[in-house]
C-alpha positions in Angstrom: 4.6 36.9 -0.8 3.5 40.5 -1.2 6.2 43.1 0.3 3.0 45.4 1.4 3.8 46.0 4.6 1.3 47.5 7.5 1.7 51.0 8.9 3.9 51.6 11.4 5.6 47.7 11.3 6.6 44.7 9.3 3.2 43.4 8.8 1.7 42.5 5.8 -0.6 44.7 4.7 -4.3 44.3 5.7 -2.6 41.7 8.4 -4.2 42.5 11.9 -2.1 43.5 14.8 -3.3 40.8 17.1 -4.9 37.3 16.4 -8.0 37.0 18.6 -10.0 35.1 16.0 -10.6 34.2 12.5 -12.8 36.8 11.6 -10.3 39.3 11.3 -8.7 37.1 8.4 -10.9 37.0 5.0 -10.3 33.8 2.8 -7.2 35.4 1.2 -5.8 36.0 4.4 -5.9 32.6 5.7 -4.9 31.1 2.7 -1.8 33.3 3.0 -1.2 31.5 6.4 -1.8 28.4 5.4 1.0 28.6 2.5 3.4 29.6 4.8 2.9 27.1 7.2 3.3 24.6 4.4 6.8 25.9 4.1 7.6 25.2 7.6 6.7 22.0 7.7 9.1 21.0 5.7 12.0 22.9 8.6 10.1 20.6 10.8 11.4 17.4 9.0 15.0 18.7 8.8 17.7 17.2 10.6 18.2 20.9 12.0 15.0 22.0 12.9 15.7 25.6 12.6 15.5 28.8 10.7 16.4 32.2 11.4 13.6 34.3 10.9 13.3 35.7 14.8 16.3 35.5 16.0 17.2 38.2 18.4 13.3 38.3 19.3 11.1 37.4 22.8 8.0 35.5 22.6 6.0 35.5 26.0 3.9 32.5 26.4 1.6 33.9 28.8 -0.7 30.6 30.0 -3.0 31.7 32.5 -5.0 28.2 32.2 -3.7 24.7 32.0 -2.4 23.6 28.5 0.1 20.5 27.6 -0.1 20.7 23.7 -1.0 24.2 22.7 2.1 25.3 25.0 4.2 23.2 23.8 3.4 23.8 20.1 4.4 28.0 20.5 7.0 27.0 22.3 8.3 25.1 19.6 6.9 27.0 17.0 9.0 30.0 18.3 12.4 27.7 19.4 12.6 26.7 15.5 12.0 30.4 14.3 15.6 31.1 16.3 13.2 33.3 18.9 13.8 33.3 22.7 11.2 32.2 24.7 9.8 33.4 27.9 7.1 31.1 29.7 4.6 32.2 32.3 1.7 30.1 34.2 -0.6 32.1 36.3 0.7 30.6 39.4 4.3 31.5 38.5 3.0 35.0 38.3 2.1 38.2 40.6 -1.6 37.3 39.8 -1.7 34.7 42.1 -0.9 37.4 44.6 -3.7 39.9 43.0 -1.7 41.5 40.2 -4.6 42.7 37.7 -3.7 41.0 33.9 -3.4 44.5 32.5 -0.1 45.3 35.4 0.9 41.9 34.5 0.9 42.3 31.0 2.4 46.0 31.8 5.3 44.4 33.6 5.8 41.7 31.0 6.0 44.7 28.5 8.7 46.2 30.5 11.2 43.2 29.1 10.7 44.4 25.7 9.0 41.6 24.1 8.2 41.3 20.0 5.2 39.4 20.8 2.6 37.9 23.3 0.7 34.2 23.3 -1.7 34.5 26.1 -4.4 31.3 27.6 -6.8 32.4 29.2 -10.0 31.1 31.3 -12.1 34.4 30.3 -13.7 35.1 27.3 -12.1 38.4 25.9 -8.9 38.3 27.6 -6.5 38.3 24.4 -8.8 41.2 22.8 -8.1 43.0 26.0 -4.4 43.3 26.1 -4.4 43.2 22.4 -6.3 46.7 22.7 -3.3 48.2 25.6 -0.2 46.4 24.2 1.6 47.9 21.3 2.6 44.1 20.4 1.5 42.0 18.8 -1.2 39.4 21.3 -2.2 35.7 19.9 -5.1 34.2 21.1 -4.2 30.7 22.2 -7.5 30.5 23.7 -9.8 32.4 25.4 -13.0 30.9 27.7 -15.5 29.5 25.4 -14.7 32.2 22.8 -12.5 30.9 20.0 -9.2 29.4 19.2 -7.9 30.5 16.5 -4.9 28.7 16.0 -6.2 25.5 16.5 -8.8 26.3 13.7 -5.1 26.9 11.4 -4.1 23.9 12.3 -7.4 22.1 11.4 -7.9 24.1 8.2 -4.2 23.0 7.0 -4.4 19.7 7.7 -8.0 19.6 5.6 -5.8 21.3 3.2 -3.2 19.3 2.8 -5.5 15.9 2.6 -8.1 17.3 0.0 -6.4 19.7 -1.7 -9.0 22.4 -1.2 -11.4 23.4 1.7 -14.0 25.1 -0.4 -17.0 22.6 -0.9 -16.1 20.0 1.8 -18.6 19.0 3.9 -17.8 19.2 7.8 -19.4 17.6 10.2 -18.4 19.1 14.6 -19.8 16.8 16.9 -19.9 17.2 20.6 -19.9 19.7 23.0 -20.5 23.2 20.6 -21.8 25.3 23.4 -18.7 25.3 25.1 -16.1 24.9 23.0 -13.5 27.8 22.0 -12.5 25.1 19.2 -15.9 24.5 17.8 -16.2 28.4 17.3 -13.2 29.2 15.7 -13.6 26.2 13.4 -17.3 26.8 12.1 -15.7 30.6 11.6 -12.6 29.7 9.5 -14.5 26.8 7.4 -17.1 29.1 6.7 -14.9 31.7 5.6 -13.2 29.0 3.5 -16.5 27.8 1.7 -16.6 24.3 3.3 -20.5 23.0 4.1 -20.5 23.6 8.4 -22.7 20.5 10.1 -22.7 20.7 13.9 -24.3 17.9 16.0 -25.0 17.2 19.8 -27.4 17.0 22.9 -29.4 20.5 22.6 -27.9 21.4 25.7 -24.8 21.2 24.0 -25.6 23.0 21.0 -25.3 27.0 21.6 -28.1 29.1 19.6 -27.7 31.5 17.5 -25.2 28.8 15.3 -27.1 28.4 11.8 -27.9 32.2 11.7 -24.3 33.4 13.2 -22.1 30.6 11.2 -24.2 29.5 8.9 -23.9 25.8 10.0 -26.7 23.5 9.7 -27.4 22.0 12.9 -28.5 18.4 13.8 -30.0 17.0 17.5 -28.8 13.5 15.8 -25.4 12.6 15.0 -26.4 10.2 11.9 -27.6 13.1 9.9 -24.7 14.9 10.8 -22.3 12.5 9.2 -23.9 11.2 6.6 -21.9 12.3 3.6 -19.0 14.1 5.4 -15.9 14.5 3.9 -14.4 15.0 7.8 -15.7 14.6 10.8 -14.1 17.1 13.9 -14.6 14.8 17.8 -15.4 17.7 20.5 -14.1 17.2 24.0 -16.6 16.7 26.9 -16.0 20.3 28.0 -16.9 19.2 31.9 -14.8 22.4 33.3 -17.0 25.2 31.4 -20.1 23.5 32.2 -22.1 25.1 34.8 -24.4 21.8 35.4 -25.1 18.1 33.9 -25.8 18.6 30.4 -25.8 14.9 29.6 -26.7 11.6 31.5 -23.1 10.5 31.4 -20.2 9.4 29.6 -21.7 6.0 28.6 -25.2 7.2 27.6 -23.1 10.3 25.7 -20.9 7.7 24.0 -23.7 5.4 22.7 -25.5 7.9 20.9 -23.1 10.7 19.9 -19.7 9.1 20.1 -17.8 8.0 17.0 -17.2 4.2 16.1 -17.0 1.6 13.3 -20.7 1.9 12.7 -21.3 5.4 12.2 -17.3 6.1 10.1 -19.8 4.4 7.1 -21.9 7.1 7.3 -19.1 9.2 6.4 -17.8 10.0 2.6 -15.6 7.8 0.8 -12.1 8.5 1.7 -13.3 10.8 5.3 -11.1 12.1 7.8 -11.3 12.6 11.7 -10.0 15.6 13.6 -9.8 15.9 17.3 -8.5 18.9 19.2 -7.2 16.5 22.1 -6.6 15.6 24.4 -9.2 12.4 23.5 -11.4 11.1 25.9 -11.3 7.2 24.0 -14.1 5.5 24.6 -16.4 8.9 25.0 -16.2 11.1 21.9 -14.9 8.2 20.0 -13.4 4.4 20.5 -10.3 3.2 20.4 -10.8 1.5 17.3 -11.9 5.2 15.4 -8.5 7.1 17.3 -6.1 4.2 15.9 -8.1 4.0 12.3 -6.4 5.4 9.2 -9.1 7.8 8.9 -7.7 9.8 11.9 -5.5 12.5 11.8 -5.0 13.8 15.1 -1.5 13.1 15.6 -0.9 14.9 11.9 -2.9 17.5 13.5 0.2 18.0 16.0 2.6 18.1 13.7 0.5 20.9 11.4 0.0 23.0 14.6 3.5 23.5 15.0 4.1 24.5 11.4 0.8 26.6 11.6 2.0 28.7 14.9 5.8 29.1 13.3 3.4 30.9 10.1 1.7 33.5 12.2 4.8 34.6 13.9 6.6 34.9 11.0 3.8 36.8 9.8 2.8 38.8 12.6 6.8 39.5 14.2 9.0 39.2 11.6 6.2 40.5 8.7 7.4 37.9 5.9 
């Protein structure tokens, strides 16, 4: 890895600061991320699970909305880099009391941190600490903007099955509009020369997409997968949506969800990718979850090695 190092800190050079999306990263970039993850996924399989890169370092996990797996993935991703951790919910915080995020973040800053993870329910909230904190801030999800990390872990475990990302043909089904996930993906497979497909209920499917991502964009699912090499299951995203968008679950799963028939449609030797958590029986059945097409528990396991990259890249610089 290149010993370039950004002004003023151990960053690589042409690194950002903060991590609000992928757009900030060109092709080179993420593929820089996605090699060192590789390397920690083999700490991950270890007896000892750990390294030393942070030791000596705070990590603030800064979840302002509810999150099982993403928490827990930082959290570990941090544990195994030898950081110390520091966990915060919005109701474990002053901002339950009417603390502003920017005193919050000012207070957390007064621990002398190396880094920040924040979750949060509004669109722009990482970009706006990011902008006031002299650390470095990782998105970990904003509102229906973008998840970036989750799109590293998705990218890597494409990666790691085909070899490449550049030419695969990618299919996002679901709930587009309001998904943070489906956002940061169409970015960082774009930027990565895969063929973006999205599919779902055109009250599900946000405008803009084809001109802004370049994605082609499909009302039916069929088209969608025909030919895929993957296949990425959206959550019903019932606690962004403002109204009913669809009938119901049932009606939803009969013409959009994943099963036996529709996996034919897909390529010879096609994967499927959830974010989780799955709602079985909705976005796909049981049968698709449990198939040896899916990898969303590998998914896990890549996320962890994913987050330990980008704080070894955006803490430690190396």
């Amino acid at each position: 890895m290149s010993e370039e190092r950004g002004a003023g800190d151990g960053r690589p050079k042409n690194f950002p600061k903060d991590l609000i999306d992928l757009d900030q990263l060109t092709e080179e970039g993420i593929g820089r991320v996605l090699d060192v993850a590789e390397t920690f996924r083999e700490v991950s399989e270890r007896e000892i699970k750990k390294v030393p890169t942070l030791r000596g370092k705070l990590v603030v996990l800064f979840f302002h909305e509810n999150s099982t797996r993403t928490r827990l993935s930082f959290e570990i991703a941090a544990k195994r880099l030898s950081a110390d951790t520091l966990a915060l919910s919005a109701s474990g915080s002053s901002m339950s009391k009417g603390e502003t995020l920017l005193d919050t973040a000012r207070n957390i800053m007064a621990m002398s941190p190396d880094a920040l993870v924040i979750r949060h329910s509004a669109a722009g909230a990482a970009s706006y600490l990011g902008e006031r904190l002299p650390i470095p801030v990782l998105n970990a999800g904003d509102g229906a903007h973008a998840h970036p990390t989750q799109a590293l872990l998705d990218l890597l475990t494409l990666r790691r099955r085909f070899g490449s990302i550049r030419g695969l043909k990618v299919a996002i089904v679901g709930d587009v509009a309001h998904s943070r996930v489906a956002r940061s993906d169409m970015r960082g497979l774009s930027i990565m020369g895969a063929e973006v497909r999205v599919a779902g209920p055109p009250s599900m499917l946000a405008a803009g997409i084809a001109e802004e991502y370049g994605a082609r964009v499909f009302t039916k699912v069929e088209p969608a997968l025909e030919g895929a090499d993957a296949a990425i299951a959206l959550r019903i995203q019932l606690e962004r949506q403002k109204g009913r968008l669809f009938p119901g679950a049932r009606e939803y799963a009969a013409v959009y969800g994943l099963n036996a028939e529709r996996l034919k449609l897909l390529a010879p030797g096609a994967v499927i990718l959830h974010p989780g958590p799955v709602n079985q029986g909705v976005e796909m059945t049981p049968e698709v979850y449990d198939s040896p097409r899916s990898l969303i528990l590998e998914q896990v396991k890549n996320g962890v090695a994913a987050r330990m990259a980008l704080l070894c890249l955006m803490v430690a610089g190396t």
